[in-house]
C-alpha positions in Angstrom: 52.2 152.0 34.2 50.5 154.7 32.0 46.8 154.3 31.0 44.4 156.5 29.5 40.6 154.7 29.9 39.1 153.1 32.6 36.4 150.2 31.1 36.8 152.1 27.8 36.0 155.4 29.2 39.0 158.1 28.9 40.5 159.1 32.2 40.6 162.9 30.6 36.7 163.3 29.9 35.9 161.5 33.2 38.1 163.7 34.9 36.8 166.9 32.9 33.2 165.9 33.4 33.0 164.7 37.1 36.4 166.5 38.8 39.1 164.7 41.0 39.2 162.9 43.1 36.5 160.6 41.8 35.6 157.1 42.2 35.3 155.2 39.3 33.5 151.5 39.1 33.6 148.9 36.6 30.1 147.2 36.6 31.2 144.5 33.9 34.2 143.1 36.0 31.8 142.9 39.8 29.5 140.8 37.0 32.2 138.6 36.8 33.6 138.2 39.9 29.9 136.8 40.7 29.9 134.8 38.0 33.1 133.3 39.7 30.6 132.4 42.4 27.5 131.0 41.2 28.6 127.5 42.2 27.3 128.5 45.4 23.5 128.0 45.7 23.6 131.8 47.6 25.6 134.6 47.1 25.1 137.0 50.1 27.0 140.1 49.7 28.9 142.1 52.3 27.8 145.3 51.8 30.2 147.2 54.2 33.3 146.6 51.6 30.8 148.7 49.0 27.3 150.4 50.2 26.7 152.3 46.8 23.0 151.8 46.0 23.8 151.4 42.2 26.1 148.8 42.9 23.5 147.1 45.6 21.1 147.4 42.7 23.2 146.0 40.0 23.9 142.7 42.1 20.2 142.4 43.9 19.0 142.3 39.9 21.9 139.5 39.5 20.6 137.2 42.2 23.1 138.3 44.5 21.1 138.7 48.5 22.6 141.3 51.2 24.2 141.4 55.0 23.9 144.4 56.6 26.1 145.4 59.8 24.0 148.6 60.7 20.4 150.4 60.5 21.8 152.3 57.9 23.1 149.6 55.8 19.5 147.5 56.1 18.0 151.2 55.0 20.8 151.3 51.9 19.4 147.7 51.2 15.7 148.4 51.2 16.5 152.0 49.2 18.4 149.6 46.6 15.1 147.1 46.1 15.9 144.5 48.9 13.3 142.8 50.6 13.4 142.5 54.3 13.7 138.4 53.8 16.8 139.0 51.2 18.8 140.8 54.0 21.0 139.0 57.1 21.6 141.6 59.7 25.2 140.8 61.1 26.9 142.1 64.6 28.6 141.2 67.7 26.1 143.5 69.4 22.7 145.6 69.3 22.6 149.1 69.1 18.7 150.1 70.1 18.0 151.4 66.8 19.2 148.6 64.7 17.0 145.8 67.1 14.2 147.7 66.8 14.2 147.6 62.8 15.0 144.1 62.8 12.3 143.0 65.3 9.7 145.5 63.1 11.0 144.3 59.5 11.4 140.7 60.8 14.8 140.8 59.1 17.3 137.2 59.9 20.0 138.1 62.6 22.8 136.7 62.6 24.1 136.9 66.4 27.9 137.5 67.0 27.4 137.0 71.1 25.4 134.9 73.6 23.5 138.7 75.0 22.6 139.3 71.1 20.4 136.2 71.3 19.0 136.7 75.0 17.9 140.3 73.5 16.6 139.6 70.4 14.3 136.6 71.8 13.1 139.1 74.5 12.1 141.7 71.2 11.2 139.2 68.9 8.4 136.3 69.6 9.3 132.7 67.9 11.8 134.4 66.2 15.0 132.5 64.6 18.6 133.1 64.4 22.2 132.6 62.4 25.2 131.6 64.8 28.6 133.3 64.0 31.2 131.3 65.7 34.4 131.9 66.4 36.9 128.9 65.8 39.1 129.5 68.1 41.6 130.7 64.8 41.8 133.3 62.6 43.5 134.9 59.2 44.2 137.9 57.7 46.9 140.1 55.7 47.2 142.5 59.0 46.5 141.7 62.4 43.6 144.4 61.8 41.5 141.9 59.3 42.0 138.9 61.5 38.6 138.2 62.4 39.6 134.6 64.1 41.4 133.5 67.2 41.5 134.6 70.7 42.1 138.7 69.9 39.2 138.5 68.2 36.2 140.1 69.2 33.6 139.0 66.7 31.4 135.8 67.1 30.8 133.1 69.8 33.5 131.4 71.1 33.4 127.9 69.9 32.9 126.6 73.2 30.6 128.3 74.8 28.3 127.3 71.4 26.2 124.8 73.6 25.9 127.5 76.3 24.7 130.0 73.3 22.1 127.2 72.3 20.7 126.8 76.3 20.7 130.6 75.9 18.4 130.0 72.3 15.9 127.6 74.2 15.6 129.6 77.1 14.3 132.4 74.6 12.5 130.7 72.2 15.0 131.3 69.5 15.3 129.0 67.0 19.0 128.6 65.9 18.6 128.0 61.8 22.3 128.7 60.6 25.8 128.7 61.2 28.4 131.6 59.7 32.5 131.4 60.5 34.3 134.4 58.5 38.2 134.1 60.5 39.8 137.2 57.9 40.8 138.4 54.9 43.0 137.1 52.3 41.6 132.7 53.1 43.6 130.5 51.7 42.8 126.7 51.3 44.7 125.3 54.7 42.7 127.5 57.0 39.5 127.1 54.7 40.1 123.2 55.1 39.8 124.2 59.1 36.8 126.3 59.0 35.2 123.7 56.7 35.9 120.9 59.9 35.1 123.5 62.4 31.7 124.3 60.8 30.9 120.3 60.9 31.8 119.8 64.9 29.5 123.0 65.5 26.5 121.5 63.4 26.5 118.4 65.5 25.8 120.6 68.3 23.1 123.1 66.8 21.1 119.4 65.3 17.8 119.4 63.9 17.2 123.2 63.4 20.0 123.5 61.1 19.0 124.1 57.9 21.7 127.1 56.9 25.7 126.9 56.4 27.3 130.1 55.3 31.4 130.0 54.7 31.7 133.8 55.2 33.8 135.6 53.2 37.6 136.2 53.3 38.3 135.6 49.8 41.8 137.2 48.5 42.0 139.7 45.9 45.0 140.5 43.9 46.9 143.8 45.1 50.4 143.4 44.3 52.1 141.7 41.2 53.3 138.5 43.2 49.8 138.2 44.9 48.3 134.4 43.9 44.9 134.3 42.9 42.4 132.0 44.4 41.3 129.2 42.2 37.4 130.2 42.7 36.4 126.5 41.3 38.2 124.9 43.7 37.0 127.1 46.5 33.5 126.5 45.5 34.3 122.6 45.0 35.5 122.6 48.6 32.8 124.4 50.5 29.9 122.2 48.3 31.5 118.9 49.7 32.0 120.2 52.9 28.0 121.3 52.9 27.2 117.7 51.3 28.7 116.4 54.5 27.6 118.7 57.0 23.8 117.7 55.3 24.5 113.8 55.8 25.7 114.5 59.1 22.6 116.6 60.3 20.4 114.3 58.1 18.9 116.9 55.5 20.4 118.7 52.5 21.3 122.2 53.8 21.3 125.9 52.2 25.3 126.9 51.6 25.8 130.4 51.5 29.0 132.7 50.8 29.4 136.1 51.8 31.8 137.8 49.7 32.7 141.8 50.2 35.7 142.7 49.1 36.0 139.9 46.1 33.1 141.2 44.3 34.0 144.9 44.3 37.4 145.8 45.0 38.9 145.0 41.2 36.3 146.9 40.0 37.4 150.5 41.5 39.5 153.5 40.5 40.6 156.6 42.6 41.2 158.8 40.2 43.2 162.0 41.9 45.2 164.7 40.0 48.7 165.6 41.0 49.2 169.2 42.9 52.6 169.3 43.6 55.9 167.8 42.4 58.4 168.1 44.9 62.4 167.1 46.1 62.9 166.7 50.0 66.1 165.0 50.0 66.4 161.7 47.8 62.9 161.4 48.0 60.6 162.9 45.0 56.5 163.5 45.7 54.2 163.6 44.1 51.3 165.3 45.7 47.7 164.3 44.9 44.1 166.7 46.0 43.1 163.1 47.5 43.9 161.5 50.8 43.4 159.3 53.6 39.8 161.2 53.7 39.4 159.7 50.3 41.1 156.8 50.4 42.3 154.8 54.6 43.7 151.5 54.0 47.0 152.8 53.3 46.8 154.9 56.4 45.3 152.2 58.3 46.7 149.4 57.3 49.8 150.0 55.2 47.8 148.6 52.3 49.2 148.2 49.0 47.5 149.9 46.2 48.3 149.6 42.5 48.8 152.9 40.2 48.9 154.3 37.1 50.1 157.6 35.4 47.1 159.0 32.7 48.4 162.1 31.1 46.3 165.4 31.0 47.6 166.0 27.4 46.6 162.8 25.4 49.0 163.4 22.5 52.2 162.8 25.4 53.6 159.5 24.9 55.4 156.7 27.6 59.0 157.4 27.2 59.6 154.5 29.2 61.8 156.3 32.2 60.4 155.4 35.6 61.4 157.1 39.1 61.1 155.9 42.7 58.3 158.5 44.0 56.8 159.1 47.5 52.7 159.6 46.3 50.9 161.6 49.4 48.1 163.7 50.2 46.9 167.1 50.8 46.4 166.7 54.8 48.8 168.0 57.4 49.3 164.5 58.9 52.7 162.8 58.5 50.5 159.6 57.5 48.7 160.9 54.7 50.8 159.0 52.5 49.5 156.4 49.9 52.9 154.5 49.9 53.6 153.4 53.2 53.6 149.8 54.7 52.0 148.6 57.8 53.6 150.6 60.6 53.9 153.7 58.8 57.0 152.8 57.6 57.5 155.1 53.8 58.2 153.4 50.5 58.5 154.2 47.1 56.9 153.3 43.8 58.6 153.3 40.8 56.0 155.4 38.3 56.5 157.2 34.9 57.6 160.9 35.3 54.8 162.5 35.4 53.5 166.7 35.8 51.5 168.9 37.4 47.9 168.7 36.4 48.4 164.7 34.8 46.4 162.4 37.0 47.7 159.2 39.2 45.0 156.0 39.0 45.0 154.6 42.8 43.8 151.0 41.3 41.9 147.8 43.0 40.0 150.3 45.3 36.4 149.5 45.1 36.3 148.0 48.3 36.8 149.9 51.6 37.2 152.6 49.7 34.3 155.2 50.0 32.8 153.1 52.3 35.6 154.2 54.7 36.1 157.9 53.5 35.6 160.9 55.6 35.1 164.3 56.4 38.2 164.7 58.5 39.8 168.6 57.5 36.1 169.3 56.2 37.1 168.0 52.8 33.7 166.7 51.1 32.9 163.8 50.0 34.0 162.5 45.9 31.4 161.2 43.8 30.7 157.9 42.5 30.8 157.5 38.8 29.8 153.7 37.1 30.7 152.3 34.1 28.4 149.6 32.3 28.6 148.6 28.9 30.5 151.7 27.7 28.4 154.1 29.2 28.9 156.1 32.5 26.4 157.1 35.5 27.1 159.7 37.7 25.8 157.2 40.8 26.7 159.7 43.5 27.1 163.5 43.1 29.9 165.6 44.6 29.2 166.7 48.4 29.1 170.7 48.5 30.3 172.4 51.2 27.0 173.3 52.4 26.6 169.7 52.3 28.9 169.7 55.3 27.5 172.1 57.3 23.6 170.4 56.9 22.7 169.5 60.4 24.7 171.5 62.3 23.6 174.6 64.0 25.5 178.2 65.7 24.3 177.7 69.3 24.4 181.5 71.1 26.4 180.2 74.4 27.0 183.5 76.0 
């Protein structure tokens, strides 16, 4: 595929104003992956997938509310206009920090084991909590974003729920909500079972209930053959199953979802600029100044990105020859290599021929993107570049190399 704009924005000027690698986001299409969701009376975001405080901004003034996972992500949440009530702190444990902030900000928890709850009724006085409960299954595209099942180590195992709830009492810890996220990628047969499993655990919880959230999970299209989810139906499906989750407990509930990925990963571009054009055997390389610094879930888990070819000289047309072509990284690390499978095994992609200096689009990578980016070789840190309504905002500058270095300090040992 060759392209030459991102949102209407030329991949040249962007690449000419901000550098490479750069991340690029599309504000309008995260608008309209939450317009996908409004059947759902709540739309809690799952900030890890995305932690930008433009982007946090741009949903908060949508209607869209926040989970956090750290200190640091309830701080990105209160920089980005949240309110301590518009934020759900979720974890399988307490760091000391991150209870402290929530007992001080009275912020919701919701409690992934049976000591979360013993703790936070010991910092927090008449507080209340959200439930996440294991099922007992799971789903996901790698065995690394099954978040269901016995392997798993997030939530409350779905028996030892009325053990948790003896636990609540004994605290004075009001349980208010249930949450079951079992993975990525959800499809309808394994939402069908979360949807029963979330009924048999409200029967337990009873009177206090007054919150359902389906978790996340939803897929997002990677590769051609991919299916998109049918977002009505999903909606359809979790509103019934909240309608009789509210008969069964005997009052109409709050259903929440708690989308990540969905509403951001479409939205984002890697842009990178090929280095090197090399021959090692059959294989051909293209070599890119970003890598599994800028850019893990290839690395990690064998992910499949889309990608483009955007010429450096306009005026150079598609001549319609493609070649297989190995795309990797600057790092010395055999699995700095954006083409790969899960296992590490190498693959090619068949791309248009391309030069040095032209730039190769890594595609659908708004989510888990920068979020998961590091220093690793001292390489700093891209910036962050929106697009809304034909116009761009630089939302996070370049890291300097002094940038790096901030913190640290030459210690005279001896």
């Amino acid at each position: 595929m060759i392209t030459s704009e991102i949102a209407g924005v030329g991949v040249l000027s962007l690449a000419e104003r901000y550098g490479t690698p750069l991340y690029v986001y599309d504000a309008g299409m995260i608008a309209r992956r939450i317009d996908d969701l409004k059947g759902f009376p709540t739309i809690r975001y799952a900030q890890k997938a995305n932690s930008n405080l433009t982007l946090l901004s741009f949903m908060r003034k949508r209607g869209v509310k926040v989970d956090a996972v750290s200190i640091g992500e309830i701080h990105r949440a209160l920089k980005a206009g949240y309110t301590p009530k518009d934020i759900v702190y979720t974890a399988d444990v307490f760091d000391h920090p991150a209870l402290e902030m929530v007992a001080k900000l009275r912020v919701r928890v919701n409690c992934g084991s049976p000591d979360m709850i013993a703790q936070y009724g010991q910092a927090v006085e008449g507080g209340e909590v959200t439930l996440r409960i294991n099922p007992g299954f799971g789903h996901g595209h790698t065995q690394k974003t099954n978040t269901g099942g016995e392997q798993s180590k997030h939530g409350i195992w779905h028996e030892e729920l009325p053990a948790a709830l003896d636990i609540a009492r004994e605290h004075g810890v009001t349980v208010s909500g249930l949450h079951m996220h079992i993975g990525s990628g959800t499809d309808f047969d394994h939402l069908a079972k979360v949807c029963d499993a979330m009924a048999r655990a409200a029967d337990l919880v009873g009177d206090s209930l007054r919150i359902v959230s389906a978790g996340g999970g939803l897929p997002v299209k990677y590769r051609p053959e991919d299916k998109s989810i049918d977002t009505a139906v999903y909606v359809d499906m979790w509103r019934k199953a909240g309608d009789v989750i509210s008969s069964r407990v005997g009052r109409k509930l709050d259903l929440e979802v708690e989308p990540g990925r969905y509403l951001v990963a479409e939205s984002g571009t890697l842009v990178t600029e090929i280095r090197a054009i090399k021959k090692m055997g059959a294989n051909t390389f293209y070599l890119v100044n970003a890598g599994f610094m800028t850019l893990a879930r290839a690395a990690m888990y064998g992910a499949y990105h889309p990608m483009a070819i955007s010429y450096a000289e306009p005026e150079r047309g598609d001549d319609g020859y493609r070649i297989p072509v190995v795309v990797g990284g600057p790092l010395c690390e055999s699995g700095d290599i954006f083409t790969q499978r899960d296992g590490g095994f190498v693959e090619t992609r068949s791309l248009p021929r391309a030069s040095v200096g032209d730039f190769l689009l890594i595609q659908v990578a708004g989510a888990y993107g920068f979020t998961m980016a590091s220093n690793y070789n001292s390489f700093p840190f891209p910036p962050e570049v929106v697009i809304h309504n034909g116009h761009t905002y630089l939302a996070r500058e370049r890291q300097t190399v002094e940038d790096l270095t901030r913190g640290e300090r030459v210690v005279a040992l001896g």
